[in-house]
N, CA, C and O atoms as a CHARMM CRD file, in Angstrom:
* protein
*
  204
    1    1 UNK  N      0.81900  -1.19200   0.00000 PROA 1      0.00000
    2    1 UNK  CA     0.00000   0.00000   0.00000 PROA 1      0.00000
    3    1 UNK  C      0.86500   1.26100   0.00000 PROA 1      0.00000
    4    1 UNK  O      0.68800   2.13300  -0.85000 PROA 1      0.00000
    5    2 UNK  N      2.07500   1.38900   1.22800 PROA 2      0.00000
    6    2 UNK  CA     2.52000   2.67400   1.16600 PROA 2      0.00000
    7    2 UNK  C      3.70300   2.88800  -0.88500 PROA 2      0.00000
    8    2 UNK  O      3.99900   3.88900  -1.53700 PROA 2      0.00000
    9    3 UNK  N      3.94800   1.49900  -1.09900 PROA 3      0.00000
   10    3 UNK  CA     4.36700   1.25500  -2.25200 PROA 3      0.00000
   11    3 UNK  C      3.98000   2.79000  -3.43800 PROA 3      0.00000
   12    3 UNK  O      4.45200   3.77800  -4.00100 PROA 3      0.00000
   13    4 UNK  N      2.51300   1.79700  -3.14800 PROA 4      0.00000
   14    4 UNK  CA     1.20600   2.43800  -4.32500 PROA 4      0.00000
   15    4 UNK  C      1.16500   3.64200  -3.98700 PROA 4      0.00000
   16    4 UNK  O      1.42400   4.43300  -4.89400 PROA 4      0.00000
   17    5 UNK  N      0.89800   4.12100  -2.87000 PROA 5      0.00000
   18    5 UNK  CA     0.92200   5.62200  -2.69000 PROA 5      0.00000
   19    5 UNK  C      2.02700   6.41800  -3.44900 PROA 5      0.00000
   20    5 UNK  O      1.90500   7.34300  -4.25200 PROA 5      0.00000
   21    6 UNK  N      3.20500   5.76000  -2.93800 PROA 6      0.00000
   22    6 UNK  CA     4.32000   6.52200  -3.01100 PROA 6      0.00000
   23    6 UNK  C      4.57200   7.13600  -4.66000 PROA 6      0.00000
   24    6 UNK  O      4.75500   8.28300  -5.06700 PROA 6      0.00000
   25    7 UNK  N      4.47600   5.63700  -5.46800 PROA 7      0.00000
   26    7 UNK  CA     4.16200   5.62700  -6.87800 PROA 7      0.00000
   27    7 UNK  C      2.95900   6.71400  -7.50600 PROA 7      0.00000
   28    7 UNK  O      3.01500   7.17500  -8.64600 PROA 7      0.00000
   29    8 UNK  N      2.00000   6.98100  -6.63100 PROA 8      0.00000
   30    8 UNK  CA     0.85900   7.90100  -7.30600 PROA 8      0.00000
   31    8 UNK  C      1.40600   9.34200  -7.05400 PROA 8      0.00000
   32    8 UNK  O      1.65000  10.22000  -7.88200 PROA 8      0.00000
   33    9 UNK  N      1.54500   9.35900  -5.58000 PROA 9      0.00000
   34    9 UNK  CA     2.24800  10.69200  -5.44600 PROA 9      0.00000
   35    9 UNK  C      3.68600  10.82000  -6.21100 PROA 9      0.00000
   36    9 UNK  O      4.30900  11.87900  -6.28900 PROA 9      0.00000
   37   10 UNK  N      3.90500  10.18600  -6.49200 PROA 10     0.00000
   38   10 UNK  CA     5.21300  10.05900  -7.80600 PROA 10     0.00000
   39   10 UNK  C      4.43100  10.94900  -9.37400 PROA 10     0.00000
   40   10 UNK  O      4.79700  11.99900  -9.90200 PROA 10     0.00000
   41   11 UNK  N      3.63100  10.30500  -9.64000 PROA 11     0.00000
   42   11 UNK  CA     3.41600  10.54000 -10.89000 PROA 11     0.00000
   43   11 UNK  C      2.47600  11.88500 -10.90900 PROA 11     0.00000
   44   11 UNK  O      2.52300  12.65200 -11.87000 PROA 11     0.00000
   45   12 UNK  N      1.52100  12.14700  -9.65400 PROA 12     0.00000
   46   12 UNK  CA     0.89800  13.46300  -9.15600 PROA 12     0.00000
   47   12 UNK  C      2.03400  14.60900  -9.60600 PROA 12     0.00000
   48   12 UNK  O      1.97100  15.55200 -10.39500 PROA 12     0.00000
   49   13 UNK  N      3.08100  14.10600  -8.75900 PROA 13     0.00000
   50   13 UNK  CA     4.43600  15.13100  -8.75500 PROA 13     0.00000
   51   13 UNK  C      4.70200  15.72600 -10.24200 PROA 13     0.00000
   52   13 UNK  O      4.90000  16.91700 -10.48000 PROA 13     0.00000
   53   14 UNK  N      4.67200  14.75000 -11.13600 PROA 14     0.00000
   54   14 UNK  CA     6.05800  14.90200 -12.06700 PROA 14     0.00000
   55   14 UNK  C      4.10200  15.95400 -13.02700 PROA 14     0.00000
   56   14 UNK  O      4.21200  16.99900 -13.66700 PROA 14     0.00000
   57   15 UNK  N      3.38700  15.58800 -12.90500 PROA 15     0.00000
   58   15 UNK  CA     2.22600  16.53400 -13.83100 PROA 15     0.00000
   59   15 UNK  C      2.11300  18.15700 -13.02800 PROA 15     0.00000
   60   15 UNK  O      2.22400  19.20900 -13.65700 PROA 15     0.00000
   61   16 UNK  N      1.93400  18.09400 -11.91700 PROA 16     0.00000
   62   16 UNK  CA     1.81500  19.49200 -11.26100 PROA 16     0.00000
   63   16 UNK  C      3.27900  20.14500 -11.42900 PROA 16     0.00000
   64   16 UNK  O      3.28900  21.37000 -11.30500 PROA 16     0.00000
   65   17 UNK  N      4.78100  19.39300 -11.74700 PROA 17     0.00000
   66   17 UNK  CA     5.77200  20.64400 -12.32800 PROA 17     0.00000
   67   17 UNK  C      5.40600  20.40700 -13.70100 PROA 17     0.00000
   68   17 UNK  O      5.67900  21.55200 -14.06300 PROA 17     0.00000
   69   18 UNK  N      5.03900  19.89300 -14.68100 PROA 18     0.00000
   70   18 UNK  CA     4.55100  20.32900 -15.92100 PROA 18     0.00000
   71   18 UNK  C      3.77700  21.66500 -15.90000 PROA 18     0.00000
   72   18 UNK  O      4.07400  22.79700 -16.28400 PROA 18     0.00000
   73   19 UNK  N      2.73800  21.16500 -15.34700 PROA 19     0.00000
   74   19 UNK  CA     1.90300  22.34000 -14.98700 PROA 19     0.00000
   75   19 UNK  C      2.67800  23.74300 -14.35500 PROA 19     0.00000
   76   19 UNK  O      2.56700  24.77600 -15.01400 PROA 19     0.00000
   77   20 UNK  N      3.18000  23.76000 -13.53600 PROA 20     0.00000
   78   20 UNK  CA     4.13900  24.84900 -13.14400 PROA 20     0.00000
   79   20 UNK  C      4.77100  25.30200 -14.11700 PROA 20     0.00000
   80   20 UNK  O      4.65300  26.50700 -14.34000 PROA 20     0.00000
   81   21 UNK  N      5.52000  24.59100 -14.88000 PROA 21     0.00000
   82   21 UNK  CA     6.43400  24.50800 -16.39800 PROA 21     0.00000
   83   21 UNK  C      5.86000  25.78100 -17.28000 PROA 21     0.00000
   84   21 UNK  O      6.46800  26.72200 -17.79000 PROA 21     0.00000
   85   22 UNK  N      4.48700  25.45700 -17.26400 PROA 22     0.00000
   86   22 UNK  CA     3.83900  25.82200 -18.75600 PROA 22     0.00000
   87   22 UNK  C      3.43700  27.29100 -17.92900 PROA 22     0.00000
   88   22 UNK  O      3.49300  28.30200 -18.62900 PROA 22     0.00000
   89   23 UNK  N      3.09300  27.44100 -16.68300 PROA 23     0.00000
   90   23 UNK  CA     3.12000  28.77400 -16.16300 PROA 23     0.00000
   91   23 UNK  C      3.83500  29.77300 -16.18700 PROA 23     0.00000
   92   23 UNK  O      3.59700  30.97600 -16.29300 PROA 23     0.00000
   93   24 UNK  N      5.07400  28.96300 -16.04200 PROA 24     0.00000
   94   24 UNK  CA     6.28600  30.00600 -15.87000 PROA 24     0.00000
   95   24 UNK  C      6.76300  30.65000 -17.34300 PROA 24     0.00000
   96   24 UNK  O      7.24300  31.72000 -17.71800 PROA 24     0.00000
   97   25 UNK  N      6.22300  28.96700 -18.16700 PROA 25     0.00000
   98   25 UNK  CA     6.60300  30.23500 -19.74100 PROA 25     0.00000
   99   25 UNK  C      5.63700  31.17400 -19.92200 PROA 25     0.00000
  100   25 UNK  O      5.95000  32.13300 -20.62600 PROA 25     0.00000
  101   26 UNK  N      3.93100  31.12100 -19.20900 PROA 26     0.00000
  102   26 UNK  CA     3.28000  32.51600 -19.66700 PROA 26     0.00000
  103   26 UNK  C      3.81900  33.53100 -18.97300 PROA 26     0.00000
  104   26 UNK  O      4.15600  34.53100 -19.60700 PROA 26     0.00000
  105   27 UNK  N      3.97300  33.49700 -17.83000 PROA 27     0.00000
  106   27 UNK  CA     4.94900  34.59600 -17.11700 PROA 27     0.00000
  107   27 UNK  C      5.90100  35.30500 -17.96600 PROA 27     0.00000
  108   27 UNK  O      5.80300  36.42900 -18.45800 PROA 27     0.00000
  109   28 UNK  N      7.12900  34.18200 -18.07600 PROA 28     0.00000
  110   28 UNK  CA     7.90900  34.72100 -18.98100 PROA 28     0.00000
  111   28 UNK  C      7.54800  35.44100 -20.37800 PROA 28     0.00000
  112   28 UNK  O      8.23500  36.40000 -20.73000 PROA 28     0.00000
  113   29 UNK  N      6.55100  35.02200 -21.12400 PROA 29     0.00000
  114   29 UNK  CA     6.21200  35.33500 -22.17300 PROA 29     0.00000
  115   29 UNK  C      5.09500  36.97200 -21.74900 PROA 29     0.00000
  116   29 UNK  O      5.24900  38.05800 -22.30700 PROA 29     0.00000
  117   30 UNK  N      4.25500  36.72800 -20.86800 PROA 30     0.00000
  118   30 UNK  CA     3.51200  38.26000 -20.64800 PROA 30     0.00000
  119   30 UNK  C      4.24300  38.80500 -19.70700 PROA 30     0.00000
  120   30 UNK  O      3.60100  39.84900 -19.59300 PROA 30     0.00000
  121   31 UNK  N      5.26100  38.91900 -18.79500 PROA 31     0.00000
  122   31 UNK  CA     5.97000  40.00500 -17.96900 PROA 31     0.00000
  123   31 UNK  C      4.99300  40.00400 -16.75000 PROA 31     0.00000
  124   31 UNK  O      5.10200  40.85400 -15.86600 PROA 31     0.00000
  125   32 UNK  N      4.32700  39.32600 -16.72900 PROA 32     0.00000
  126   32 UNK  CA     3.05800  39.05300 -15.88900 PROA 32     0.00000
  127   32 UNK  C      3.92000  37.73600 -14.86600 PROA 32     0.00000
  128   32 UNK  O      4.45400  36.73800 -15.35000 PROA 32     0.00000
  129   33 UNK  N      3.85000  38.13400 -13.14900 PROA 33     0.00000
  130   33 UNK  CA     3.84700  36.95600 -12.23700 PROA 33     0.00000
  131   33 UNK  C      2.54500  36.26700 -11.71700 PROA 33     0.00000
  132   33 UNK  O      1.46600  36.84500 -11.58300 PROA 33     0.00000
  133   34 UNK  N      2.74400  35.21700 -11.49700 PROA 34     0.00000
  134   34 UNK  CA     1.46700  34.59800 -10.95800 PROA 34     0.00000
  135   34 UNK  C      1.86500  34.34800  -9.47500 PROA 34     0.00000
  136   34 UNK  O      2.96200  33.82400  -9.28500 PROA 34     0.00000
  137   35 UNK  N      1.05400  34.68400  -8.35500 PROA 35     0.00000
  138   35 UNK  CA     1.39000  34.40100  -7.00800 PROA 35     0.00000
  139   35 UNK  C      0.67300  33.33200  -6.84300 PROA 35     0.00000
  140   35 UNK  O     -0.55600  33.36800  -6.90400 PROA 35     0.00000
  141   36 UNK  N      1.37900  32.20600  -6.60600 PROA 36     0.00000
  142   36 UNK  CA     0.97400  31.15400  -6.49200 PROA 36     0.00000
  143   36 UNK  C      0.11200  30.58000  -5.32900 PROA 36     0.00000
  144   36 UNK  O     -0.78100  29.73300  -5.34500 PROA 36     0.00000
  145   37 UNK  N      0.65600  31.30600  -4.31700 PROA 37     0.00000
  146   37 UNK  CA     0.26700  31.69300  -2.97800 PROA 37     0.00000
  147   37 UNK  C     -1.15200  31.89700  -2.81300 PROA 37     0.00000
  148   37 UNK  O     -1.65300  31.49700  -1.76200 PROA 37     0.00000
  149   38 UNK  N     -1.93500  32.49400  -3.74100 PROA 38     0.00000
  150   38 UNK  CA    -3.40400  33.23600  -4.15500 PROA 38     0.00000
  151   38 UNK  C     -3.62700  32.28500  -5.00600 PROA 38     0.00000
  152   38 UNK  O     -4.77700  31.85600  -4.91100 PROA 38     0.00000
  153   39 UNK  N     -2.90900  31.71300  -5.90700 PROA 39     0.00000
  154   39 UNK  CA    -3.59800  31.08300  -7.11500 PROA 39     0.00000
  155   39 UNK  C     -4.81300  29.34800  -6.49000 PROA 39     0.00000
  156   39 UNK  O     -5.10200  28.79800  -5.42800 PROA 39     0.00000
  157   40 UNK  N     -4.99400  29.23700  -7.39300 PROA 40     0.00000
  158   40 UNK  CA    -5.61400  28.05300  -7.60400 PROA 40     0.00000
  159   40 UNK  C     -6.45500  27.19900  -8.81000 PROA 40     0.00000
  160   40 UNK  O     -7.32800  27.77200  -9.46200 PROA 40     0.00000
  161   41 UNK  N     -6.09400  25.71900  -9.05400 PROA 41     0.00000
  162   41 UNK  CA    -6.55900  25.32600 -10.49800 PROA 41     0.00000
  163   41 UNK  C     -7.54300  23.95400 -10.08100 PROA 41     0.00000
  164   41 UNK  O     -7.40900  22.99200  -9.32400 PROA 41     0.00000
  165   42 UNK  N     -8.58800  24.44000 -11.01500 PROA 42     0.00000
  166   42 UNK  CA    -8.97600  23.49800 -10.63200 PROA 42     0.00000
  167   42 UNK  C     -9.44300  22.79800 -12.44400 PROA 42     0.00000
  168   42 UNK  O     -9.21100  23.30000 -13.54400 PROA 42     0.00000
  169   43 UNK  N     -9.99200  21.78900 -12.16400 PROA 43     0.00000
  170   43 UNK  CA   -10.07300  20.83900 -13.86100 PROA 43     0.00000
  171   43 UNK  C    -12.03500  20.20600 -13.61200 PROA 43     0.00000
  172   43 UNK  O    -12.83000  20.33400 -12.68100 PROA 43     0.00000
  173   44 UNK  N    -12.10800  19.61500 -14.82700 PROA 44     0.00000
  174   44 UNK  CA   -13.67300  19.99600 -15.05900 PROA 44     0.00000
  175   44 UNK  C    -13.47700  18.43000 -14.85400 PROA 44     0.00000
  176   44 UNK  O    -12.42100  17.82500 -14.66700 PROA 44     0.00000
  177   45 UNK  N    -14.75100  17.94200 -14.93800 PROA 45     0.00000
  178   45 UNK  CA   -15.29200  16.73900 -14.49800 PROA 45     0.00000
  179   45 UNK  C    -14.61300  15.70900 -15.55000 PROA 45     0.00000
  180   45 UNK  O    -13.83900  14.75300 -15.51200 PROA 45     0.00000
  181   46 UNK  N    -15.28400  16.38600 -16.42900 PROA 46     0.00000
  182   46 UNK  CA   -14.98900  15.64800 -18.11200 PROA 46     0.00000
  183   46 UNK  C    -13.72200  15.71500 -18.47700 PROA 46     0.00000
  184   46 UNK  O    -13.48700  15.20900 -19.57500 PROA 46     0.00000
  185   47 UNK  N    -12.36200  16.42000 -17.61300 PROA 47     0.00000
  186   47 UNK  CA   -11.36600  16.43200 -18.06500 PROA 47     0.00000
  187   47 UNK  C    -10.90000  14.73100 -18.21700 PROA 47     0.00000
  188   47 UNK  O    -11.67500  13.93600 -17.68600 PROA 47     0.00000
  189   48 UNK  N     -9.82200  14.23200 -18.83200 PROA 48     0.00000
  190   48 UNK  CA    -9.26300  13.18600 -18.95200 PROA 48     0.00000
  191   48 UNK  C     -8.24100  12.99900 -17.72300 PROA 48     0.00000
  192   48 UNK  O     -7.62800  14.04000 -17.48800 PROA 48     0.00000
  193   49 UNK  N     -7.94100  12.01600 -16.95900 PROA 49     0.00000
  194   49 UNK  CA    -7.39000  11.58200 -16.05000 PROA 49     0.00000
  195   49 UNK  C     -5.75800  11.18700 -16.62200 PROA 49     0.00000
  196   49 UNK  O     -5.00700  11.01500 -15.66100 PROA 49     0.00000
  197   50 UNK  N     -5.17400  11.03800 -17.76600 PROA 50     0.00000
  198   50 UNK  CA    -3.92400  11.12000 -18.44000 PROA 50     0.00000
  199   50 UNK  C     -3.76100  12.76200 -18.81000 PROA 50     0.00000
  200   50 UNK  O     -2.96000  12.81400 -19.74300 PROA 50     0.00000
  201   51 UNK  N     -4.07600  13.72900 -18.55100 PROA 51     0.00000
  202   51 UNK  CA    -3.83000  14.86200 -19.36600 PROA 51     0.00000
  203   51 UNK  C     -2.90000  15.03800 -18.28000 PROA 51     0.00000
  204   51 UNK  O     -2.15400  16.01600 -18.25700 PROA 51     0.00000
């Protein structure tokens, strides 16, 4: 069990710095920061569970 966890929170990990990834290039690209601190994302029902 703690195996499986470890493995999900593994793969949780490596999509939320993608996600960070693709932030930091709009930043970079609009001169615009995002305070992450304030922020929050959330995904729709119908999203796909591989995205």
């Amino acid at each position: 069990m703690i195996v499986f966890l470890f493995f999900s929170f593994m793969l949780v990990s490596r999509k939320l710095v993608k996600v960070k990834d693709v932030l930091r290039k709009y930043e970079a690209a609009s001169g615009k920061v995002i305070n992450f601190l304030k922020s929050g994302i959330m995904f729709s029902s119908n999203t796909k569970k591989n995205v």
